[in-house]
PDB file of N, CA, C and O in Angstrom:
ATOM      1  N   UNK A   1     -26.578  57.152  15.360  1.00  0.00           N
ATOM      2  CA  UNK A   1     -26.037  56.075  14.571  1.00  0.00           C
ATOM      3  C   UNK A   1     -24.519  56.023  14.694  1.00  0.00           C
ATOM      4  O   UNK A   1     -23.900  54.991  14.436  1.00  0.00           O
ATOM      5  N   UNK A   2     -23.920  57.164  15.097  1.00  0.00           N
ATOM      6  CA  UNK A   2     -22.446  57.177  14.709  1.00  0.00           C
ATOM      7  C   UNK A   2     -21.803  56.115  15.771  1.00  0.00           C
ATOM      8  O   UNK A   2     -20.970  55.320  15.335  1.00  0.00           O
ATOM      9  N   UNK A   3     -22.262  56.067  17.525  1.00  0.00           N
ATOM     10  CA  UNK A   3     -21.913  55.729  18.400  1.00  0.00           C
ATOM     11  C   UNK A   3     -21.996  53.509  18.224  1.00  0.00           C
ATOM     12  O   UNK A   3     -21.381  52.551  18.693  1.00  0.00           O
ATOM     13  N   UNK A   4     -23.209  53.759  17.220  1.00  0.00           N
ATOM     14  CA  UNK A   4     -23.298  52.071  16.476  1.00  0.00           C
ATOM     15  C   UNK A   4     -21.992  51.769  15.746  1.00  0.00           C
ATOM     16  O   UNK A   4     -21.162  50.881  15.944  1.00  0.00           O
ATOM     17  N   UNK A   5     -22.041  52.805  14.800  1.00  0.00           N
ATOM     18  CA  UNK A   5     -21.371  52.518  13.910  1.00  0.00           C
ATOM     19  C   UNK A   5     -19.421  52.532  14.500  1.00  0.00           C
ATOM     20  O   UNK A   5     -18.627  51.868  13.833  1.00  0.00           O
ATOM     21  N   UNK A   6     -19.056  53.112  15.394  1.00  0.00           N
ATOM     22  CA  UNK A   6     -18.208  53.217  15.437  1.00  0.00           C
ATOM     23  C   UNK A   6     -18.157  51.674  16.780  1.00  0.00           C
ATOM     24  O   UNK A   6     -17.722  50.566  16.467  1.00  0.00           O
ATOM     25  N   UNK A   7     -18.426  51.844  17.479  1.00  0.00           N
ATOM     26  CA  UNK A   7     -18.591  50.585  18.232  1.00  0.00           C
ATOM     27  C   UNK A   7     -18.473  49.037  17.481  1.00  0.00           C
ATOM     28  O   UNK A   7     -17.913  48.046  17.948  1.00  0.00           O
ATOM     29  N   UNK A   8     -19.215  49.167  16.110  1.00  0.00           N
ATOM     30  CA  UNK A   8     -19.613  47.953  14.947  1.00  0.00           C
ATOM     31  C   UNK A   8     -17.809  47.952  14.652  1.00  0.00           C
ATOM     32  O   UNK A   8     -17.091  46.983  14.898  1.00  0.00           O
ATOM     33  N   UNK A   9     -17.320  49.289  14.070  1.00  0.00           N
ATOM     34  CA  UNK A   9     -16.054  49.085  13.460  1.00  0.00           C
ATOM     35  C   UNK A   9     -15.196  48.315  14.539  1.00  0.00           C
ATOM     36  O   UNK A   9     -14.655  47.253  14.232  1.00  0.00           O
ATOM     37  N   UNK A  10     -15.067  48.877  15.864  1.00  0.00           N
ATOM     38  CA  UNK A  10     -13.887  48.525  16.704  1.00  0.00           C
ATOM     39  C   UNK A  10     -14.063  46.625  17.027  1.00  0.00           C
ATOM     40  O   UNK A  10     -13.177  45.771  17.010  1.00  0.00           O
ATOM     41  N   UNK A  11     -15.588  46.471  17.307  1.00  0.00           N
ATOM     42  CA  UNK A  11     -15.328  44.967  17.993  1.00  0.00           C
ATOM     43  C   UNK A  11     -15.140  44.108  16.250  1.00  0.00           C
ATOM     44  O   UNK A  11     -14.574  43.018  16.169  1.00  0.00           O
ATOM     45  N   UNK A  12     -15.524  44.592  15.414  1.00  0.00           N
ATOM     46  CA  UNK A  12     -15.318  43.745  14.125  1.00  0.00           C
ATOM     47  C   UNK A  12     -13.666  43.765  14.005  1.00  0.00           C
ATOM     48  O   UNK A  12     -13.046  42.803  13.552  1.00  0.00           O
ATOM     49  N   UNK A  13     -13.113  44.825  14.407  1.00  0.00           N
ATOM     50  CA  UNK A  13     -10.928  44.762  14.108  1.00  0.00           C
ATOM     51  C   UNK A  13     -10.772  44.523  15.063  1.00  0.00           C
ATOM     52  O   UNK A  13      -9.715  45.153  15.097  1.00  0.00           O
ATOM     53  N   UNK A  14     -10.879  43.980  16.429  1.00  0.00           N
ATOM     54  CA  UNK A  14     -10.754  43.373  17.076  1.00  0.00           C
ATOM     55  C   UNK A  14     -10.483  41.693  16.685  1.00  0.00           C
ATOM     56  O   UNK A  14      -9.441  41.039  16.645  1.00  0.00           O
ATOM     57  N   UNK A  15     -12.225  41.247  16.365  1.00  0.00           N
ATOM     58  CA  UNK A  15     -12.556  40.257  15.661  1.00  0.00           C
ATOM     59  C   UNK A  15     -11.076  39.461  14.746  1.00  0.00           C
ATOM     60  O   UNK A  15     -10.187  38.654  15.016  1.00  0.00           O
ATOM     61  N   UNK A  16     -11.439  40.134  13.781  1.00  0.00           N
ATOM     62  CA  UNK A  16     -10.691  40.226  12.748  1.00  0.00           C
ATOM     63  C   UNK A  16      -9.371  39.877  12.839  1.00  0.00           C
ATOM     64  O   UNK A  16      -8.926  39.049  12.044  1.00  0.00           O
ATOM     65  N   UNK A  17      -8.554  40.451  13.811  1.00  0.00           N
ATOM     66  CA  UNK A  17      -7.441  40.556  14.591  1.00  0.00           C
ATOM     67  C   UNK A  17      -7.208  39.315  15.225  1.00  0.00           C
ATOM     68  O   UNK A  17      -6.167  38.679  15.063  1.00  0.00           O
ATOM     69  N   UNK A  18      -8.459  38.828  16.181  1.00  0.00           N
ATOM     70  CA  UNK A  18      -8.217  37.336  16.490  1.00  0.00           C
ATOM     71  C   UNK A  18      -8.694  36.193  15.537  1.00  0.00           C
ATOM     72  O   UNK A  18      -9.230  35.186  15.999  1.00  0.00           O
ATOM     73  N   UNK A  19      -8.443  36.410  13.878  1.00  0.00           N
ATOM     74  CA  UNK A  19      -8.649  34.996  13.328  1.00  0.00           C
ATOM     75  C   UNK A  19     -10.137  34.787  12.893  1.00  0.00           C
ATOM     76  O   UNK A  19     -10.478  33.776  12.279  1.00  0.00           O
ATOM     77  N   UNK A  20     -10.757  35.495  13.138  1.00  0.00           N
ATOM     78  CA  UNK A  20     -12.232  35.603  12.779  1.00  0.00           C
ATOM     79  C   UNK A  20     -12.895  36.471  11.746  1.00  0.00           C
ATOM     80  O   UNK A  20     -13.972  37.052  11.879  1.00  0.00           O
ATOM     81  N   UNK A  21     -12.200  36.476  10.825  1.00  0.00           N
ATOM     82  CA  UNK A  21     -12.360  37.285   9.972  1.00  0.00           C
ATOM     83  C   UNK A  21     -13.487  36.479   9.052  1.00  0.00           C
ATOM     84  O   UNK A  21     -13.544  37.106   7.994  1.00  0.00           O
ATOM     85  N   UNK A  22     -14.253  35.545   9.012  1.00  0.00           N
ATOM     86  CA  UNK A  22     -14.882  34.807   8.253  1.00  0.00           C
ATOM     87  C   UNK A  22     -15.979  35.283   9.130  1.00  0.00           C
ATOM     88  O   UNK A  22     -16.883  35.978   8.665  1.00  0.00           O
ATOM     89  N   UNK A  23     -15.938  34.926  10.423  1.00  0.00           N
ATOM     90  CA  UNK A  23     -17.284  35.617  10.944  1.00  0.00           C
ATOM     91  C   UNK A  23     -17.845  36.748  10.817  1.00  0.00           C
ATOM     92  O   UNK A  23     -19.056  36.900  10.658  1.00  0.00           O
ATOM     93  N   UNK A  24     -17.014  37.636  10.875  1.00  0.00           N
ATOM     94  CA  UNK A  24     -17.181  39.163  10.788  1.00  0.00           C
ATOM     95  C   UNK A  24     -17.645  39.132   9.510  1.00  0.00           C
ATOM     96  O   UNK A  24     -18.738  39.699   9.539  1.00  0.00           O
ATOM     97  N   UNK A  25     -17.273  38.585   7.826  1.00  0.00           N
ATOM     98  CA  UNK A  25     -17.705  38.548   6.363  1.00  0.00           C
ATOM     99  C   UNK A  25     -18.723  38.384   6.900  1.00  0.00           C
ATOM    100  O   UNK A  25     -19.346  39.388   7.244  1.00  0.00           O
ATOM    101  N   UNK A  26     -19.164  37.319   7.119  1.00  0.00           N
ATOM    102  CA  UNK A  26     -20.833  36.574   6.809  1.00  0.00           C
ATOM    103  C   UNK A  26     -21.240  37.534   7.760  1.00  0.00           C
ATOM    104  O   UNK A  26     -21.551  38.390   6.932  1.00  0.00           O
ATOM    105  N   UNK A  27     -21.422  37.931   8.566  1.00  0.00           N
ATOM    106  CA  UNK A  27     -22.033  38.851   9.652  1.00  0.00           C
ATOM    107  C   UNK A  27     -22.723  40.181   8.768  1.00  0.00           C
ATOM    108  O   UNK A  27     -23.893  40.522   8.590  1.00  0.00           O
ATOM    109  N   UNK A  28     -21.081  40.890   8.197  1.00  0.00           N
ATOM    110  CA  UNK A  28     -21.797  41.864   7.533  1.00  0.00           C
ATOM    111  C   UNK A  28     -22.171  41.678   6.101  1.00  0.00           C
ATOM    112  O   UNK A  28     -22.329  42.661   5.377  1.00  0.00           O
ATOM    113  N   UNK A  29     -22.300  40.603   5.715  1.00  0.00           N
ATOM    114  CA  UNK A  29     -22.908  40.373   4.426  1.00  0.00           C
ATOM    115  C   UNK A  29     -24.167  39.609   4.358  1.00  0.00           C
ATOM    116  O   UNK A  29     -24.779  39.545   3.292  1.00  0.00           O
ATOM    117  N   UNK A  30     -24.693  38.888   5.678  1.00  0.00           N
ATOM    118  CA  UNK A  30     -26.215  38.871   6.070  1.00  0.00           C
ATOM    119  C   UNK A  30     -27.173  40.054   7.095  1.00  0.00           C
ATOM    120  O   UNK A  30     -28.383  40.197   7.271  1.00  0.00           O
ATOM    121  N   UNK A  31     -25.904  40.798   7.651  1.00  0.00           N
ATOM    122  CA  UNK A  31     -26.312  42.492   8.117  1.00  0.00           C
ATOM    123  C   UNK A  31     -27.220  42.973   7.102  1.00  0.00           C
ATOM    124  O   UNK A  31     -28.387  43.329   7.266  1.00  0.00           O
ATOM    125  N   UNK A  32     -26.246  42.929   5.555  1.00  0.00           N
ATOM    126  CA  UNK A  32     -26.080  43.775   4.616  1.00  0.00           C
ATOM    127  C   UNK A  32     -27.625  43.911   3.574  1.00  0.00           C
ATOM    128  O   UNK A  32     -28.434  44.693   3.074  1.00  0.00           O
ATOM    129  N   UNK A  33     -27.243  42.507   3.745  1.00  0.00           N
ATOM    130  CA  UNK A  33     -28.538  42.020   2.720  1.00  0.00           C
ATOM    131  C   UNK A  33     -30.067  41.951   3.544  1.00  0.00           C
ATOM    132  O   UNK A  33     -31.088  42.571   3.248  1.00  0.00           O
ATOM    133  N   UNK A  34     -29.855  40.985   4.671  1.00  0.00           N
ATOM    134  CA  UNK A  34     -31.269  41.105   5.344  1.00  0.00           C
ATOM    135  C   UNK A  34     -31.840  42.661   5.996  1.00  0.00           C
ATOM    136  O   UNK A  34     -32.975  43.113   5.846  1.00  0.00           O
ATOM    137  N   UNK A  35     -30.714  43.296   6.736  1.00  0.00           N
ATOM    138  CA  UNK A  35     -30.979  44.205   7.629  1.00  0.00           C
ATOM    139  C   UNK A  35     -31.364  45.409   6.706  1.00  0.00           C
ATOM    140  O   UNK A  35     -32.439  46.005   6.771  1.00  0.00           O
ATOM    141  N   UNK A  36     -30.170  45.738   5.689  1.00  0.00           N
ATOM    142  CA  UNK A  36     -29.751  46.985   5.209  1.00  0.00           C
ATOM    143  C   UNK A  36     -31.302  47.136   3.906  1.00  0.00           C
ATOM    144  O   UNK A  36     -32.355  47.766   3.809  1.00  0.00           O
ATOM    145  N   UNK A  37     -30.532  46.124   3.154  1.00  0.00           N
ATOM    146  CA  UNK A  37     -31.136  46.371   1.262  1.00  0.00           C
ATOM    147  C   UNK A  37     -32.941  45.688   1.959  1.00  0.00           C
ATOM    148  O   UNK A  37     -34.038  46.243   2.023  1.00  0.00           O
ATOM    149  N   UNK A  38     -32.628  44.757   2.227  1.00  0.00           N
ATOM    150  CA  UNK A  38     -34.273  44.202   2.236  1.00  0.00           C
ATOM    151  C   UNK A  38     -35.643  45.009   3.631  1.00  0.00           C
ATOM    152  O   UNK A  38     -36.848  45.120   3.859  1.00  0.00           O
ATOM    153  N   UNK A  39     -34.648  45.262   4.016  1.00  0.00           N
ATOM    154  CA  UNK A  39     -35.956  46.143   5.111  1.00  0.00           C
ATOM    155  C   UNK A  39     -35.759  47.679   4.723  1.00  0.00           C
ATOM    156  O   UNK A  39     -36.619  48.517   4.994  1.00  0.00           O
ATOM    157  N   UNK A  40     -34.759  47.939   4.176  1.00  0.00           N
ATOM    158  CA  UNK A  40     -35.159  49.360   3.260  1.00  0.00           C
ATOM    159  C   UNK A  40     -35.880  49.274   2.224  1.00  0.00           C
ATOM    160  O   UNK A  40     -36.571  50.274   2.031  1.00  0.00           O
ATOM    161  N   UNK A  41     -36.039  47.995   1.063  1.00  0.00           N
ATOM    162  CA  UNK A  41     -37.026  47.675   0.039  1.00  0.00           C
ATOM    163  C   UNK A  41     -38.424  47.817   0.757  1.00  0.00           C
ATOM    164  O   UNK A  41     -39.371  48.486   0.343  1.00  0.00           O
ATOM    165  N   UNK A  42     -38.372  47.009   1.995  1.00  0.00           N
ATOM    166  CA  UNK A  42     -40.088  46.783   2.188  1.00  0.00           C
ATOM    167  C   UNK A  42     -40.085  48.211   2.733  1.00  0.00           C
ATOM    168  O   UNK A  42     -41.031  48.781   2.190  1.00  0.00           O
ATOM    169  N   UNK A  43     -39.374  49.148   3.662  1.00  0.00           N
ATOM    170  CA  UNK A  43     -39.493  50.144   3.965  1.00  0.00           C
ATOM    171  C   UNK A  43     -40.196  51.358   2.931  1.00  0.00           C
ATOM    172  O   UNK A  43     -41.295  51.910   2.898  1.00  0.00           O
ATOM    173  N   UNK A  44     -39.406  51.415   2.421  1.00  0.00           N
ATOM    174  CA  UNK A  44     -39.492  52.623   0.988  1.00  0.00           C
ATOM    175  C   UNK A  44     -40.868  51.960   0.045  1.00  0.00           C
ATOM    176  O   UNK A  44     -41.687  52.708  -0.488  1.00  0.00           O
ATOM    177  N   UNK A  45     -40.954  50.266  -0.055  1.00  0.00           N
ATOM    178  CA  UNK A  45     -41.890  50.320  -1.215  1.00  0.00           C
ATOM    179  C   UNK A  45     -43.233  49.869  -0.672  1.00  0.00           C
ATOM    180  O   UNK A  45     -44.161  49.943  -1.477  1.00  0.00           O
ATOM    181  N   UNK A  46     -43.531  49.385   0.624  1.00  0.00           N
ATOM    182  CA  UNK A  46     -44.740  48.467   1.224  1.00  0.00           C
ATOM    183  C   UNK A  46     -45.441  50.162   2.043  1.00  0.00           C
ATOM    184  O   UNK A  46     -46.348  50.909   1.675  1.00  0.00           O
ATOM    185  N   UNK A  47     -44.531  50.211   3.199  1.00  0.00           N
ATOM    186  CA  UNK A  47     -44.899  50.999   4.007  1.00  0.00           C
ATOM    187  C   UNK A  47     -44.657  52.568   3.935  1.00  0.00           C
ATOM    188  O   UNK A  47     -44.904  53.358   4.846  1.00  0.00           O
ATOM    189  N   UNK A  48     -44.081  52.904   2.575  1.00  0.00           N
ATOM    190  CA  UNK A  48     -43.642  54.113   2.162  1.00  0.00           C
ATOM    191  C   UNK A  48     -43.165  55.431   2.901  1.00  0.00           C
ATOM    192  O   UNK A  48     -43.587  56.572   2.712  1.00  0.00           O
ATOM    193  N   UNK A  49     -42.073  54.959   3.888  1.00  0.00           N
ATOM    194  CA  UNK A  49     -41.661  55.825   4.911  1.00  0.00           C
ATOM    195  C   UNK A  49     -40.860  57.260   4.432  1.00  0.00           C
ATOM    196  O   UNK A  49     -40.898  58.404   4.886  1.00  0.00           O
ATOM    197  N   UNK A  50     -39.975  56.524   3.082  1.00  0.00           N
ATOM    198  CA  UNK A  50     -39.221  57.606   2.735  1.00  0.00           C
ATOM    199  C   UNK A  50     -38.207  57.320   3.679  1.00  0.00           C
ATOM    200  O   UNK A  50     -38.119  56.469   4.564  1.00  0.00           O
ATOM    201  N   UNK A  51     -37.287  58.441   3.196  1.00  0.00           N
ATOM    202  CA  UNK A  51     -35.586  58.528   4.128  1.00  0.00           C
ATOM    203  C   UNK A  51     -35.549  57.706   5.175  1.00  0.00           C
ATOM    204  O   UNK A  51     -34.717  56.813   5.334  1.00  0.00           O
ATOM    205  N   UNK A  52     -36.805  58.093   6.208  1.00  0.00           N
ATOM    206  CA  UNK A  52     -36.944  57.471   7.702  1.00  0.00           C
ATOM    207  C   UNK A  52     -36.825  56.068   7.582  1.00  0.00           C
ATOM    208  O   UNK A  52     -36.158  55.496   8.444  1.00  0.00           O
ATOM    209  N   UNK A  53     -37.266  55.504   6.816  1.00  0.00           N
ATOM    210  CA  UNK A  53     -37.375  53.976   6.489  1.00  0.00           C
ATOM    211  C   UNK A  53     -35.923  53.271   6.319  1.00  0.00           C
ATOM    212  O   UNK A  53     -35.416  52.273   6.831  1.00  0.00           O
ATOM    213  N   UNK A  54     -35.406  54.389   5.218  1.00  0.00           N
ATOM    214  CA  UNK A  54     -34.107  54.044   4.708  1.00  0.00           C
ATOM    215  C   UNK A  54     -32.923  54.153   6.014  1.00  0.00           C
ATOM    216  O   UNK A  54     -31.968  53.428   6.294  1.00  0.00           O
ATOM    217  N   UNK A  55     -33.425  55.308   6.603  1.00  0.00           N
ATOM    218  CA  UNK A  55     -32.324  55.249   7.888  1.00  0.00           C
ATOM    219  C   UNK A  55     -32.449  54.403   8.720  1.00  0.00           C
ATOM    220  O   UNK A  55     -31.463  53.718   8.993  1.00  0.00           O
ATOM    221  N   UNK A  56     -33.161  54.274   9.103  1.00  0.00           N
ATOM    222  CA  UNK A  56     -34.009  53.063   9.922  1.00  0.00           C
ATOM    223  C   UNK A  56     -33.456  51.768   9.753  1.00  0.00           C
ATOM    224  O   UNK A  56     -32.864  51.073  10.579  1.00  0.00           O
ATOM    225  N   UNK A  57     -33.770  51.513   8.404  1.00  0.00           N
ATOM    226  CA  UNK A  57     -32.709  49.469   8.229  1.00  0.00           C
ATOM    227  C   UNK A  57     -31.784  49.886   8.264  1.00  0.00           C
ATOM    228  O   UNK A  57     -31.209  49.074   8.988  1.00  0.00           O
ATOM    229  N   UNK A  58     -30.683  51.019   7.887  1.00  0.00           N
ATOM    230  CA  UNK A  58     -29.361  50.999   8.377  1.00  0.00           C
ATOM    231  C   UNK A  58     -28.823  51.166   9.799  1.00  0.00           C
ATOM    232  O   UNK A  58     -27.692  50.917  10.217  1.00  0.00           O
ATOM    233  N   UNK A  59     -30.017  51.700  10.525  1.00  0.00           N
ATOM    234  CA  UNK A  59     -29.976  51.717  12.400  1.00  0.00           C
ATOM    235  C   UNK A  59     -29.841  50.541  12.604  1.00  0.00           C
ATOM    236  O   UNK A  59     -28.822  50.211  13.210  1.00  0.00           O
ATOM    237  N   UNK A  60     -30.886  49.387  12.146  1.00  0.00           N
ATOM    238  CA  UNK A  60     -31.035  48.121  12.464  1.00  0.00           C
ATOM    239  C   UNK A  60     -29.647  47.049  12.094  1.00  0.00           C
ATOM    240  O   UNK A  60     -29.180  46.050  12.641  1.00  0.00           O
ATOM    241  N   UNK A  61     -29.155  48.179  10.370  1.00  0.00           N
ATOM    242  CA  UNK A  61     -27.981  46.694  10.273  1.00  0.00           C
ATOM    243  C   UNK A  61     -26.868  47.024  11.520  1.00  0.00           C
ATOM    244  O   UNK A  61     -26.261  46.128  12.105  1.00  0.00           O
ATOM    245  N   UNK A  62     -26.727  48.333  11.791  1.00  0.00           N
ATOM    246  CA  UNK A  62     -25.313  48.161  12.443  1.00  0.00           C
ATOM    247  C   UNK A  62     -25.649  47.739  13.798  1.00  0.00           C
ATOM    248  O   UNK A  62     -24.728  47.148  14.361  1.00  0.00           O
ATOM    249  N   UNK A  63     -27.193  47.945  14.767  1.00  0.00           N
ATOM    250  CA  UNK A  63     -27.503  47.306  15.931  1.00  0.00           C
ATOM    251  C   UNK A  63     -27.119  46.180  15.866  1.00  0.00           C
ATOM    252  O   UNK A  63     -26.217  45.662  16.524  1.00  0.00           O
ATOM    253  N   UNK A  64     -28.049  45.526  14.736  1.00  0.00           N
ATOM    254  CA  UNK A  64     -27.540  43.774  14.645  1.00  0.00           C
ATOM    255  C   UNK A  64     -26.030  43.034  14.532  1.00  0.00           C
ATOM    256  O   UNK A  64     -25.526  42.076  15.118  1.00  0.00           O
ATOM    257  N   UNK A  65     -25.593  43.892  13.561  1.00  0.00           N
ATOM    258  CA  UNK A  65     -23.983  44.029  13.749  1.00  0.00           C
ATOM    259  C   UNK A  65     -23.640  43.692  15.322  1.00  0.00           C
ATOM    260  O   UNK A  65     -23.316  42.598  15.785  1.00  0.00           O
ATOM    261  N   UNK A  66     -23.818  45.038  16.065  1.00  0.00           N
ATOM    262  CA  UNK A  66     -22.939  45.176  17.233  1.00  0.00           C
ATOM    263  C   UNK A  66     -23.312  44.513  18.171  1.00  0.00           C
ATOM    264  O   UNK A  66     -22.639  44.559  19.200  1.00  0.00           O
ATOM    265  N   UNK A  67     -24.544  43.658  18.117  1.00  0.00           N
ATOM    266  CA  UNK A  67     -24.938  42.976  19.225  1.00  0.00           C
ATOM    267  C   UNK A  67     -24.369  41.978  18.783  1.00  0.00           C
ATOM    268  O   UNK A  67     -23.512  41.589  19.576  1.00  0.00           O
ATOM    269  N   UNK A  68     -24.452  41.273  17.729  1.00  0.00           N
ATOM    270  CA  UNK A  68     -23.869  39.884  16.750  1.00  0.00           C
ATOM    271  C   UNK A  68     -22.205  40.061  17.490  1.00  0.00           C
ATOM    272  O   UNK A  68     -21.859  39.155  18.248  1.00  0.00           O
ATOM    273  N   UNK A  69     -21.209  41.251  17.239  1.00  0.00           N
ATOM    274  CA  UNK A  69     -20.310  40.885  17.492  1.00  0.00           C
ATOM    275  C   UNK A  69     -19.720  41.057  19.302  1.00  0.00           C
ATOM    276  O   UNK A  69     -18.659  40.876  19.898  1.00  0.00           O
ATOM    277  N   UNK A  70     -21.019  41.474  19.630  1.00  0.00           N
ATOM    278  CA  UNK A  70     -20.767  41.676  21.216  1.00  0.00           C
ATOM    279  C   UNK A  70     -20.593  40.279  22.516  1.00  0.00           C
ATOM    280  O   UNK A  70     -19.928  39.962  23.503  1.00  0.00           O
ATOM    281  N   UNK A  71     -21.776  39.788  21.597  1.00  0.00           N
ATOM    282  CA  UNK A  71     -21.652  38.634  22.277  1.00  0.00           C
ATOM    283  C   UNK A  71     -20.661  37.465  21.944  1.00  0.00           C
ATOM    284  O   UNK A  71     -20.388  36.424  22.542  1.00  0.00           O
ATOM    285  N   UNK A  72     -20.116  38.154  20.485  1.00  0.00           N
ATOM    286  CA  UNK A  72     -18.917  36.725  20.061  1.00  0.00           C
ATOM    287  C   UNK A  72     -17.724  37.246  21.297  1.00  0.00           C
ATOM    288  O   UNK A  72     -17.094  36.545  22.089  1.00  0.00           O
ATOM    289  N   UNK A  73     -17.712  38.295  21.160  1.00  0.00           N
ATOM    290  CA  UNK A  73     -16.381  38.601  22.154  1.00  0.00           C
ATOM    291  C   UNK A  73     -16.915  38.605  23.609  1.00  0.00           C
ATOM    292  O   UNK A  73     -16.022  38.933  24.390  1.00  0.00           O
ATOM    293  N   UNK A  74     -18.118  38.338  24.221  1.00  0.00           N
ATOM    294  CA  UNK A  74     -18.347  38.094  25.536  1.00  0.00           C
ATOM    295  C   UNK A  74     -17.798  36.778  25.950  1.00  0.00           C
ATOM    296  O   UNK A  74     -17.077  36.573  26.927  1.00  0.00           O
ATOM    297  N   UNK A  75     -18.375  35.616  24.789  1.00  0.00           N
ATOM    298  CA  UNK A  75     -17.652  34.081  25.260  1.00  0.00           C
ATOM    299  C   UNK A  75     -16.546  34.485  25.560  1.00  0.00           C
ATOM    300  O   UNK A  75     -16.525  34.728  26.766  1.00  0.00           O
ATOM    301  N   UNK A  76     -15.285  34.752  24.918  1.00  0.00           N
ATOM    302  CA  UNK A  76     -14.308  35.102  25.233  1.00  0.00           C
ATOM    303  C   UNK A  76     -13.058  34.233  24.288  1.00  0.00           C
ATOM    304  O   UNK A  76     -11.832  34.337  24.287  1.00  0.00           O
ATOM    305  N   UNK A  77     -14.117  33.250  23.422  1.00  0.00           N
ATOM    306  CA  UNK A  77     -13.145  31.929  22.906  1.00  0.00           C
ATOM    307  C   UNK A  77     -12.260  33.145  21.962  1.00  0.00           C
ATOM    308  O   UNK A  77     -11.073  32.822  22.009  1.00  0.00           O
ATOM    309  N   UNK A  78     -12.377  33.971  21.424  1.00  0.00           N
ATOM    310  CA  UNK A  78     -11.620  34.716  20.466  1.00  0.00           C
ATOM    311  C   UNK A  78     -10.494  34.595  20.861  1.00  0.00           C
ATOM    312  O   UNK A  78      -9.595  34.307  20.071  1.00  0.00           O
ATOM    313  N   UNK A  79     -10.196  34.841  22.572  1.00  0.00           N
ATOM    314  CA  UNK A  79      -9.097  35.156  23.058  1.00  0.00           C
ATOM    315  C   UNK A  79      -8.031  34.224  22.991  1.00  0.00           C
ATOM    316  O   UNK A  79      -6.888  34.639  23.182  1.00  0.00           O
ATOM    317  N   UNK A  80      -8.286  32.735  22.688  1.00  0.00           N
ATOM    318  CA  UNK A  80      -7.528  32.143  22.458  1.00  0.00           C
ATOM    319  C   UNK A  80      -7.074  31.500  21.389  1.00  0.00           C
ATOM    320  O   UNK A  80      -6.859  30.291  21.294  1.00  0.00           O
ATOM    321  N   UNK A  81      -6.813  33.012  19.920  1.00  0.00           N
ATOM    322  CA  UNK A  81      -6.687  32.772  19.154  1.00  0.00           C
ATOM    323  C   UNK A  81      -5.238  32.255  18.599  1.00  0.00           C
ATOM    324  O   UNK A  81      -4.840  33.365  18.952  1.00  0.00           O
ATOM    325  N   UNK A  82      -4.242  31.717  18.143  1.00  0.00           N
ATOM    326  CA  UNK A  82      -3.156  31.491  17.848  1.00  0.00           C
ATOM    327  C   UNK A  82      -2.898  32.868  16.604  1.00  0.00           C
ATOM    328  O   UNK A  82      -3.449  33.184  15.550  1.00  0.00           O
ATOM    329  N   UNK A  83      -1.767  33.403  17.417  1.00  0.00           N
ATOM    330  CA  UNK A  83      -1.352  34.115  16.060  1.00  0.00           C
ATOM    331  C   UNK A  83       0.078  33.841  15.787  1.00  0.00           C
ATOM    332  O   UNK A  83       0.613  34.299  14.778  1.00  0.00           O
TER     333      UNK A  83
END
């Protein structure tokens, strides 16, 4: 997870950096809610995985994260941000 998570931090201050800081919010605040809280609910209470479950939607929010912000910075439009 760490290699997600640290990858998630850098292209999001990147992001961020070029003017996109609204994307990056909503990103990790539909990460947060769909990925994180709601597939750890059905995790822990439907399919009763325990921890594994719980680690698990947080594998998934920061994947989704880093693919979400991988491809914003592949277009490349970031780059022509005005600062």
């Amino acid at each position: 997870m760490a290699p997600l998570l640290g990858l998630s931090t850098v292209e999001a201050a990147i992001l961020q950096g070029a003017e996109l800081a609204k994307y990056v919010a909503t990103t990790m605040f539909i990460g947060l809610w769909l990925c994180r809280i709601l597939l750890a609910y059905i995790t822990l209470s439907i399919f009763h995985c325990g921890l594994f479950g719980m680690f698990g939607a947080i594998y998934l929010d920061f994947g989704s994260r880093t693919i979400l912000y991988y491809f914003k910075m592949y277009k490349g439009n970031w780059k022509q941000a005005a600062i």
